[in-house]
N, C-alpha and C positions, 0 to 999 in steps of 0.2 A: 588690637594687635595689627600692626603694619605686612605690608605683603613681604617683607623681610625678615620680620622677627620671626627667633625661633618661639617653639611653644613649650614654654618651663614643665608643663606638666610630664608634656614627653620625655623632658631632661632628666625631671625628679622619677621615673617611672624607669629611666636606663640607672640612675644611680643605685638605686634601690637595687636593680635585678644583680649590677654588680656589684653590692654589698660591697659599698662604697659609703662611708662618712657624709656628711655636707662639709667639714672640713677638707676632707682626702679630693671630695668633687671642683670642690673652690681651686685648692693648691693644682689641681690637673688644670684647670682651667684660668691660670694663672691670675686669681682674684684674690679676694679677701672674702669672710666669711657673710661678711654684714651687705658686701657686693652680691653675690649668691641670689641670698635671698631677699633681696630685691629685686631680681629678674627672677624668681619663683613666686614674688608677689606683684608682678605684672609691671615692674620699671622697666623703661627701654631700655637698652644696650648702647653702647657708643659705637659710633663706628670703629673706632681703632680695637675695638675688643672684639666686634663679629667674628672679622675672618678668624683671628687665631682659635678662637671658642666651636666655631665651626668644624676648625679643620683637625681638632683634638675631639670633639664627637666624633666623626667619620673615624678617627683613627680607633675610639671607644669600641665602635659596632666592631670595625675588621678583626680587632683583640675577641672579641663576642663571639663571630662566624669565624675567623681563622683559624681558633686556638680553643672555642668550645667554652669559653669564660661563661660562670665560674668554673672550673672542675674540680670535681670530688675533693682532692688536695688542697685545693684553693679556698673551698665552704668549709672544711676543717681547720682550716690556718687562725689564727689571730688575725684581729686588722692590723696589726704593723705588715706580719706577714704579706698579709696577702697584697696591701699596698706596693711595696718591695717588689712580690713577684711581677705585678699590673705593671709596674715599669718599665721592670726587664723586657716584659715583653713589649711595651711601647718602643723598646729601645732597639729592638730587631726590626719593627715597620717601619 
């Protein structure tokens, strides 16, 4: 891992807690799925994909602590649901 990279585990450990797809995770993080998990199985990153992947985790955590993600409504939802609402609210930050 470079003094850059992020660490996929952490990434797979935030996807998870937001009961988030690897699909739903890719599409936020505007990849493909086969992209994904290749930087979950320790591929570098390109530079022109850092920042944006970066700054859509930061935005991930603020959804987390601002809004208390998942909440109660949100762990009840379907995943189309709950994907829907995750955006709404990415769309208010």
């Amino acid at each position: 891992m470079t003094p850059n990279s992020l660490d996929f585990t952490k990434v797979e450990a935030l996807r998870k807690h937001m009961l988030l797809t690897t699909r739903d995770m890719a599409e936020l993080l505007g990849v493909t799925r086969m992209t994904y998990y290749s930087w979950v199985a320790g591929k570098p990153m390109r530079k022109a994909n850092q920042l944006y992947v970066r700054t859509m985790l930061k935005r991930l955590l603020a959804v987390m602590t601002d809004h208390g993600w998942p909440m109660p409504e949100v762990i009840a939802a379907d995943q189309k649901a709950r994907k829907e609402r995750l955006i709404e609210l990415l769309k208010e930050s």
